[in-house]
C-alpha positions in Angstrom: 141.1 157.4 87.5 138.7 156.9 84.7 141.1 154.9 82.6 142.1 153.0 85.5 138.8 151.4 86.1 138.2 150.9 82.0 141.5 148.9 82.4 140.6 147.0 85.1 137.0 146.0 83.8 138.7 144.9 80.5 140.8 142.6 82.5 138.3 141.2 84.9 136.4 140.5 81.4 139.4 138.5 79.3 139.9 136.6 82.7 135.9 135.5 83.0 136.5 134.5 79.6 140.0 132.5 79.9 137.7 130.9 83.3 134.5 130.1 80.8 137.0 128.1 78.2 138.8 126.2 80.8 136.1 124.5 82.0 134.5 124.1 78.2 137.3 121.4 78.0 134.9 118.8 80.0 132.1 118.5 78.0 128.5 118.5 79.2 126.5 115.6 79.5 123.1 117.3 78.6 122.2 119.6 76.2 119.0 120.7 77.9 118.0 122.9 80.4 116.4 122.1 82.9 112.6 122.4 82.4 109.1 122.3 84.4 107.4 118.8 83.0 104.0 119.8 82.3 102.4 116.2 80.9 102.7 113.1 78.8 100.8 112.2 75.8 100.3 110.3 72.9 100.1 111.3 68.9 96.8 109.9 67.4 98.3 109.4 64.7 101.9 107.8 64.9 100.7 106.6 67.9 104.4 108.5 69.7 104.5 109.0 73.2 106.4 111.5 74.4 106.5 113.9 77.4 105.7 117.7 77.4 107.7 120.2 79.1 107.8 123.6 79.8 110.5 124.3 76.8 111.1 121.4 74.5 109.4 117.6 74.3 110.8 114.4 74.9 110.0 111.6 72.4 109.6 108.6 75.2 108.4 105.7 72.7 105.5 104.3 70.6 102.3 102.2 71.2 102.6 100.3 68.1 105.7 99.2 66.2 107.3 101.2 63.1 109.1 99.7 60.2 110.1 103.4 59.0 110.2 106.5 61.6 110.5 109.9 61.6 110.9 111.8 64.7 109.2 115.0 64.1 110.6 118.8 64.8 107.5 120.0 66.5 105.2 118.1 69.0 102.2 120.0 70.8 103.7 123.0 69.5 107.1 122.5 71.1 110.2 121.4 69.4 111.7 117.7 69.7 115.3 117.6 71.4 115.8 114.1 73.0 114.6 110.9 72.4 114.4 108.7 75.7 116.2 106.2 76.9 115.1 103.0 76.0 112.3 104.9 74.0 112.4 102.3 71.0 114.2 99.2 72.7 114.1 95.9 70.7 111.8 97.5 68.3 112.3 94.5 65.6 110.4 95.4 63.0 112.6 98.7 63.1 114.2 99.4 59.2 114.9 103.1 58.8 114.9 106.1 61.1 114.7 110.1 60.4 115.4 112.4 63.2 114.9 116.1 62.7 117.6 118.5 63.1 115.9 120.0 66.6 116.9 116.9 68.3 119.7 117.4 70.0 119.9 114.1 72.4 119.7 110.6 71.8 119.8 109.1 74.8 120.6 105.3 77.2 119.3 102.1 74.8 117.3 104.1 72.6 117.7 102.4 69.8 119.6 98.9 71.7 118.6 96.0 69.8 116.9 96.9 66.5 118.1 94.4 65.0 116.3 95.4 61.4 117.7 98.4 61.3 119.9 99.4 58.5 119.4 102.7 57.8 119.7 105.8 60.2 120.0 109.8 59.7 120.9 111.5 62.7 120.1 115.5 62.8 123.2 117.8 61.8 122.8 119.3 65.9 123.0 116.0 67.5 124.8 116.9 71.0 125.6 113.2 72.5 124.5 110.3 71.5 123.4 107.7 75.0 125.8 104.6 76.0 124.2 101.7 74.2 121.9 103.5 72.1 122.5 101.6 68.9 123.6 98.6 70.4 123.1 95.2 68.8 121.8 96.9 65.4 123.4 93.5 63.3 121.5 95.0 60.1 123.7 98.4 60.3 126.0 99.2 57.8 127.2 102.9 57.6 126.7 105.7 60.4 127.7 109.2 60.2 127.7 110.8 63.5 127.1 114.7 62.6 129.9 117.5 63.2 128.6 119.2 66.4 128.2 115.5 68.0 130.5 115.9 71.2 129.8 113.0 73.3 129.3 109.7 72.0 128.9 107.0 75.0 130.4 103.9 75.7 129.3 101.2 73.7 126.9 103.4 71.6 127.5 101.2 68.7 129.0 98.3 69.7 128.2 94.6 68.5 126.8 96.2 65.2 128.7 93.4 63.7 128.1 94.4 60.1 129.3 98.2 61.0 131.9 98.6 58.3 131.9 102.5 57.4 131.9 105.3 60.1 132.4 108.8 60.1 133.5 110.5 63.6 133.7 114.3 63.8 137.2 115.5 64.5 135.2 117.6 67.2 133.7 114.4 69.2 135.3 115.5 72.7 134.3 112.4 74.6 133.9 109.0 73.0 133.0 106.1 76.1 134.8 103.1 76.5 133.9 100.1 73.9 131.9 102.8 71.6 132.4 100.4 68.7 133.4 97.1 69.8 132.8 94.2 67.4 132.4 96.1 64.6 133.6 95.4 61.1 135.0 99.3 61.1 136.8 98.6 64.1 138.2 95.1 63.0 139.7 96.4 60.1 141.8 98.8 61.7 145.0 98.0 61.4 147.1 100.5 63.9 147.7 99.4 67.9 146.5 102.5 69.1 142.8 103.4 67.6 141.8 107.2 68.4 139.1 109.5 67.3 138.0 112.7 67.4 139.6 115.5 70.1 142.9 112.6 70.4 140.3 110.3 72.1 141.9 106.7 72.3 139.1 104.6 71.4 140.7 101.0 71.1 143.8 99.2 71.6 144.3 95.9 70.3 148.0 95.1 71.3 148.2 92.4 74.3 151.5 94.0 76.0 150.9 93.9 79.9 152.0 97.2 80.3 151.4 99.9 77.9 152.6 103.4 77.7 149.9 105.7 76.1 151.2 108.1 73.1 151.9 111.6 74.1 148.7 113.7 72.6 145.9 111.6 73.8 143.3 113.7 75.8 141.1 110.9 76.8 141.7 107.2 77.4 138.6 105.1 76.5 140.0 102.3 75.5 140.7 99.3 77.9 137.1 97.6 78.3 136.9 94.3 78.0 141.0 93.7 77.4 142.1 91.2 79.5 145.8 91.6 78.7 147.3 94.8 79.6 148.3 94.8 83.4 149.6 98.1 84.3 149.6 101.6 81.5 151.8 104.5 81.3 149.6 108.0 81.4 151.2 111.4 79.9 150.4 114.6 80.8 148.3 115.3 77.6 145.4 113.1 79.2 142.8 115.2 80.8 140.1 112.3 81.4 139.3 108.9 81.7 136.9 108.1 80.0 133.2 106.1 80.9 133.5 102.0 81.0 137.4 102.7 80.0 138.7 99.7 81.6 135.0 98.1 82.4 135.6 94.4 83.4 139.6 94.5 82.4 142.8 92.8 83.7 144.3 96.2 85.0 146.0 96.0 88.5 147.6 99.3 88.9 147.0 102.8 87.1 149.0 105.8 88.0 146.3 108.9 86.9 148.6 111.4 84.5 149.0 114.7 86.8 146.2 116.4 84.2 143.7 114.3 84.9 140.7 115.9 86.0 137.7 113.8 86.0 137.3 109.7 85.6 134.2 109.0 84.0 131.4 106.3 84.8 132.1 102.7 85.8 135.7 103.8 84.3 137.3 101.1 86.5 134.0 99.0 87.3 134.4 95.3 87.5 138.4 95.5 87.5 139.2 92.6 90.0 143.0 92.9 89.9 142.9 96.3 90.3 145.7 96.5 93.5 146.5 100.4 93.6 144.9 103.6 92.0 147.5 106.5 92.7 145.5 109.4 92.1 147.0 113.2 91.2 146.6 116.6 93.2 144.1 118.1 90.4 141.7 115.3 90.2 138.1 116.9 90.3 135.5 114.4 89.5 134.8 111.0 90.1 131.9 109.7 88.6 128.9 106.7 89.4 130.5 103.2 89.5 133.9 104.7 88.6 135.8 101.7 90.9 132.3 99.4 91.6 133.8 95.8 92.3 137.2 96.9 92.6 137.5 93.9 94.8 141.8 93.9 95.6 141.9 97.5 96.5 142.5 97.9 100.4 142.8 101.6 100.9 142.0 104.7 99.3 142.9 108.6 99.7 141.6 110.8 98.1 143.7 114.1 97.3 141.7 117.6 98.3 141.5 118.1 94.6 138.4 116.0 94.9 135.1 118.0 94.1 132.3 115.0 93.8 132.2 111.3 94.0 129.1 110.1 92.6 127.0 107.3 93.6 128.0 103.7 94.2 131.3 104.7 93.6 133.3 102.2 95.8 130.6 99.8 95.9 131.5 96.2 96.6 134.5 96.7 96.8 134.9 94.3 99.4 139.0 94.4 100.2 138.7 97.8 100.7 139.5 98.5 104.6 140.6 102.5 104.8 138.7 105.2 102.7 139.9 108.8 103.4 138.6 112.1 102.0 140.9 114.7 102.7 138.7 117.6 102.1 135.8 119.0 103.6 134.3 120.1 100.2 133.8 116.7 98.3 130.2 116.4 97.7 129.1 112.4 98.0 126.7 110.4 96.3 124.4 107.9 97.2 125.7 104.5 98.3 129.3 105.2 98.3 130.2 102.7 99.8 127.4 99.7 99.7 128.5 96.3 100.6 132.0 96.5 101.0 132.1 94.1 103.6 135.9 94.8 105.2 135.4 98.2 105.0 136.4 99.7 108.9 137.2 103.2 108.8 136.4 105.9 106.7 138.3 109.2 107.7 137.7 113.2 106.8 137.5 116.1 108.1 134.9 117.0 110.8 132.5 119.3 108.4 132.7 116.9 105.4 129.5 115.2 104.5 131.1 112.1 104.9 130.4 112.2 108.8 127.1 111.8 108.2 127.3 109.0 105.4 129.4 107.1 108.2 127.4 107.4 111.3 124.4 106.0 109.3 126.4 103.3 107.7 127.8 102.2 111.1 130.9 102.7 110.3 133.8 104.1 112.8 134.4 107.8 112.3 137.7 109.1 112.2 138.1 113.1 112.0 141.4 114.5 110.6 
């Protein structure tokens, strides 16, 4: 009886720990635990601002502006793991940053249009780098993003037009649509099909209407901004679409590879043509924006797969007439639906939280 039980703990273990790597795959999008904010102050010195918590501080910008910074380790006796968003936006005068190896996030338009700066070391335990973060830095000529970097978000470094040497880790996991667009580096490529990291594709710069992605790829980020390609061609290797991955494209029709499991931020938002999104049974996450001004879609199912649609995530869609949820489990954001004028009917089951949502949008209520 005694080795009985031994067995079955040892299997219950290996299973909790087959469980905890499966859903490793995704990363996270914060490196930080969530904390008690205590206060925000100001160093006398550097004149940084920055905002105390119960754990860690945040660097939140500057009162004066720097020609040369360095972000500390310590603050107020804490350590320094993020820097803000928009904590040193437009920051001219901006030449050369240092940021100590505690930080471990850099976060929304930190950095966005320094247009000075030329010279920036990021710390060797950088987690993910913000969407726009460096954006705009003309005067930027080399980056090296660190080898524990695993998210780097969408256009983190594009229109650095004199960005001519960059060094990805191989273990970057999720790399947002238009990362570095209208950079020399990314220029000078000269393969179709640009990837980076974990098999992300990063950039295409064919102009076939329809394009069938190479077997391998584990993220598609690639499509922003390309106002060629019509319909593409998913394989099963593709586990997520990435953030801003077709942002503001030509795309009319997708068909979601059947290992897709999450579509990131405003993947699809701003795709006019967009006719027809067939989505898969595993499909789990759908995030902010993800199909914002989707304007040709008419109706929508979503499979029971679906585990949260974030905020705004069908807004404006304004040919959309039928949305149906087919499970009572999906979790909702705010403003799901905001201003999408034809919209008639949303159906779900009758203990979804999309009753709710409907009966204060006015909309007619249809329980499956």
């Amino acid at each position: 009886m005694f080795k009985k039980t031994i067995v079955l703990i040892l299997i219950c273990l290996l299973s909790f720990s087959f469980v905890s790597c499966k859903n490793e795959e995704i990363p996270r999008t914060s490196a930080l635990k969530e904390s008690a904010f205590i206060s925000s102050e100001v160093e006398k010195e550097t004149t940084l601002t920055y905002d105390v918590y119960e754990d860690y501080v945040i660097i939140t910008g500057s009162l004066s502006p720097f020609e040369t910074l360095v972000i500390p380790e310590t603050l107020s006796g804490k350590e320094v793991r993020a820097i803000d968003k928009d904590a040193f936006r437009d920051m001219t005068t901006l030449r050369a940053v240092t940021i100590s190896d505690t930080v471990k996030e850099i976060r929304e338009n930190a950095f966005s249009g320094c247009t000075a700066l030329d010279n920036v070391v990021l710390p060797e335990y950088l987690y993910s780098i913000g969407t726009s973060a460096f954006f705009a830095n003309t005067s930027l000529l080399s980056i090296r993003i660190p080898l524990g970097t695993k998210i780097i978000g969408a256009y983190s470094f594009a229109d650095c037009s004199s960005l001519k040497n960059v060094f990805i880790p191989n273990g970057a996991e999720s790399i947002g649509g238009g990362a570095f667009l209208n950079t020399l580096w990314l220029e000078n490529k000269e393969e179709k099909f640009v990837t980076a990291g974990q098999n992300v594709l990063i950039h295409y710069s064919g102009s076939d209407e329809e394009v069938k992605i190479p077997d391998g790829i584990t993220e598609i980020s690639a499509f922003c901004e390309n106002f060629f390609t019509k319909s593409i061609i998913i394989p099963e290797s593709v586990e997520r679409i990435g953030t801003y991955a077709f942002l503001n494209s030509s795309i009319t029709s997708v068909t979601l590879g059947e290992n897709i499991r999450e579509i990131g931020d405003s993947a699809f938002d701003g795709c006019l043509n967009l006719e027809e999104i067939r989505f898969n049974d595993r499909i789990e996450t759908i995030g902010d924006f993800a199909f914002t001004g989707c304007q040709a879609i008419k109706k929508i199912t979503l499979p029971k797969s679906v585990k949260e649609v974030g905020d705004s995530t069908f807004a404006r869609c304004d040919g959309l007439t039928e949305l149906t949820f087919t499970s009572a489990k999906t979790k909702i954001g705010k403003d799901i639906c905001e201003s999408c004028s034809s919209l008639k009917k949303i159906a779900c089951p009758k203990r979804s939280d999309v009753v709710e949502y409907a009966k204060e949008s006015g909309l007619i209520l249809d329980i499956i």
